[in-house]
C-alpha positions in Angstrom: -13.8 107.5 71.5 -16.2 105.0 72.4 -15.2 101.3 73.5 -17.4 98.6 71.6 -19.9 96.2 73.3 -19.5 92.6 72.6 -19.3 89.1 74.1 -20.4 90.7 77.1 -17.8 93.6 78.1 -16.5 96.3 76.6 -13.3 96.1 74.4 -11.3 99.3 73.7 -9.9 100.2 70.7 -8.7 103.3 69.2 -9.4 103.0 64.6 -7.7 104.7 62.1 -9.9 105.6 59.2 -8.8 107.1 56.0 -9.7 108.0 53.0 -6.7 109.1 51.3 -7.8 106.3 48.6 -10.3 107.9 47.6 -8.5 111.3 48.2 -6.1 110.0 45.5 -8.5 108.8 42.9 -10.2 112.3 43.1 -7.0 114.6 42.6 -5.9 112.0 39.5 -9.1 112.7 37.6 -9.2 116.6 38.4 -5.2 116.1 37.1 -6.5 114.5 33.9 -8.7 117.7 32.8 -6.7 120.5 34.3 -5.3 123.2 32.9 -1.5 123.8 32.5 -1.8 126.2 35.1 -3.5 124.4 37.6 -0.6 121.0 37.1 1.8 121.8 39.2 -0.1 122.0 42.3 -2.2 119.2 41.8 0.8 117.4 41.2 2.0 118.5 44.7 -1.3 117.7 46.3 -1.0 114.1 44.6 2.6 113.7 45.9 1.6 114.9 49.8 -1.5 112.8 50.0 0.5 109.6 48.3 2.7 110.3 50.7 0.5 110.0 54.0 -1.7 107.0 52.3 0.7 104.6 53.0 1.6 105.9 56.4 1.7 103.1 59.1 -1.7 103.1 61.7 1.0 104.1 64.6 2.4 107.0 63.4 -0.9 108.0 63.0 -2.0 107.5 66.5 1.1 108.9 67.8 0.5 112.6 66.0 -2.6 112.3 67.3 -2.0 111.7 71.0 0.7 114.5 70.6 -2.0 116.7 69.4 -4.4 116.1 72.2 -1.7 116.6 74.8 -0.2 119.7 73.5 -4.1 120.7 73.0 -4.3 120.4 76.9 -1.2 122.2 77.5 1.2 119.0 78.5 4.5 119.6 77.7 6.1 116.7 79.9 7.6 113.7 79.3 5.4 111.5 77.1 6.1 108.3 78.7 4.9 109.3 82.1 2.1 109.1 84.0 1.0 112.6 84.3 1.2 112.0 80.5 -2.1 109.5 80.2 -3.8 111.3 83.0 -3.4 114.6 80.3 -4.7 112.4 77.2 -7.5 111.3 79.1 -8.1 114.9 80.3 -8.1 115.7 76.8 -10.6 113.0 76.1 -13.0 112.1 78.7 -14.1 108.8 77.2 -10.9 107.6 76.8 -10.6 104.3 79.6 -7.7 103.9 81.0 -6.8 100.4 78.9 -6.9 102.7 75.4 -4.7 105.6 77.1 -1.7 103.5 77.6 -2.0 101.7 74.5 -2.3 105.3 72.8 0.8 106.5 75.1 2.7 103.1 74.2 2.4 104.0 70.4 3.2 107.9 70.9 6.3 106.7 72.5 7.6 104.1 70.0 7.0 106.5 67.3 9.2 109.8 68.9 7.9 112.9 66.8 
């Protein structure tokens, strides 16, 4: 992740982006043509992904700093220190300001 230039230093921030939208929109026309065979699990698929569209951004940002921890083999106490020096381990671009932010949202959203 890259920090963004503007008004002359560079400001952090850590996006969300997804297209479950459009994800949605897809898997209801496919549901309109399909065969009866097909129904059910393109009903599932529409259930799952209507599920995560409305998910909340820190949620999101949680999973994902989980997943980059475990990825580097972290396995301690979230909250910590040794936990931000991991996630930025696990992502070298990552400053220091966007680390605890991230760890801040893994640990208001336990797993």
């Amino acid at each position: 992740m890259k920090g963004l230039v503007g008004f002359g230093k560079k400001q952090d921030c850590v996006l969300v982006i997804r297209d479950s939208d459009v994800v949605l929109e897809a898997l209801r026309e496919v549901l309109d043509g399909a065969p009866e065979r097909e129904r059910a699990g393109l009903e599932r698929a529409l259930a799952v992904v209507g599920g995560v569209a409305g998910a909340d951004e820190g949620p999101l940002r949680a999973a994902w700093v989980r997943k980059r921890l475990a990825g580097v083999g972290f396995a301690g106490d979230i909250g910590s220190v040794a936990a931000i020096k991991a996630l930025r381990q696990a992502e070298p671009d990552l400053s220091l300001l966007a680390a605890v932010q991230l760890q801040r949202d893994a640990v208001a959203h336990p797993a």
